[in-house]
N, C-alpha and C positions, 0 to 999 in steps of 0.2 A: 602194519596190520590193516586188512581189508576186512568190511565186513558187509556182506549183498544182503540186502533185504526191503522190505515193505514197508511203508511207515504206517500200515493197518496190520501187519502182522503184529500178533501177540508173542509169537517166539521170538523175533527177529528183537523187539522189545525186551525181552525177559535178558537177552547176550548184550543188548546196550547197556542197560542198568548196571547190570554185574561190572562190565567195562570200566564204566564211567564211577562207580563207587571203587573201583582197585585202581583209578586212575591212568586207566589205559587208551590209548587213545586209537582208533581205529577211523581210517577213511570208510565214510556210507557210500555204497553204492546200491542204488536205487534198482528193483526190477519191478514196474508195474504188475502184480499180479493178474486182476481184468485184463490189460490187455496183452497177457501170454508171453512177458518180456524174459519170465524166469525158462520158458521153452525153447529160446533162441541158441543155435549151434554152440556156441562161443560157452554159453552158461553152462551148458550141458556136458562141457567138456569138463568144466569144473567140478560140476554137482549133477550126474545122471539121471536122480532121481525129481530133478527140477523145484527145488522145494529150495526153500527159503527160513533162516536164516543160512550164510555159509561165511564160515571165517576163513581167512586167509592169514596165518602169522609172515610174519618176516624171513623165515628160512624157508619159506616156500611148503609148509605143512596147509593142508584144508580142511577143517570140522563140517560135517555136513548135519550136525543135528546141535539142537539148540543145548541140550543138556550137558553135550560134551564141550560143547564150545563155552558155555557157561564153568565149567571144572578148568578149561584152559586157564580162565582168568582167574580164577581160585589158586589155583598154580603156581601160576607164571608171578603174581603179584601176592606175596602172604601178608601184607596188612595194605589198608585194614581189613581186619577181619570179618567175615561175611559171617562166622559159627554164630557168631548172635541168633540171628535168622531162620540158621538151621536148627539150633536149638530150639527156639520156640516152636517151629513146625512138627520138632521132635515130640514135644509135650502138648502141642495140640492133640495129634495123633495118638496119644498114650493116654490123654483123656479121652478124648473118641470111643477107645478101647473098652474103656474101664468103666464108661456107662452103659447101664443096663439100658433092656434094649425099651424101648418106649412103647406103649400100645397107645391107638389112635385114638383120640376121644368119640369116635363114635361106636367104638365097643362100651 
């Protein structure tokens, strides 16, 4: 598995973690964003839209966005289990919801 990214991108981030907590292990390859390394021919073949992160699995499949490449690993490796995670976000969100809405203290 390959995975292109930035070591300042926060997506490219977000598909390491997930990786590395499912125990998968992926080769980095590096494309300096500044200096436009993600626009070079070669990448663009890969990922048109020039953007960063992009996975690359082993049978030759390519995720071009972080969220789906992040469900790869969710996937591809079922423990351990990431739903911890999601449930929390779940119940953050659901308390979100369920608070009334607040007015500003300068009313």
């Amino acid at each position: 598995m390959k995975l292109h990214g930035y070591f300042r991108s926060s997506a490219a981030y977000r598909v390491r973690i997930a990786l590395n907590l499912k125990g998968l292990f992926a080769e980095h390859l590096p494309h300096h964003l500044r200096k436009g390394e993600q626009t070079a021919p070669d990448y663009l073949v890969l990922n048109p839209q020039g953007l960063v992160p992009t996975l690359e699995d082993d049978e030759g499949g390519v995720l071009t966005q972080s969220p789906s490449a992040r469900r790869f690993g969710v996937d591809v490796a079922a423990f351990p289990r990431l739903l911890q995670a999601e449930a929390a976000a779940k119940a953050m969100q659901e308390f979100a919801d369920a608070a009334p809405d607040r007015q500003s203290d300068a009313e």
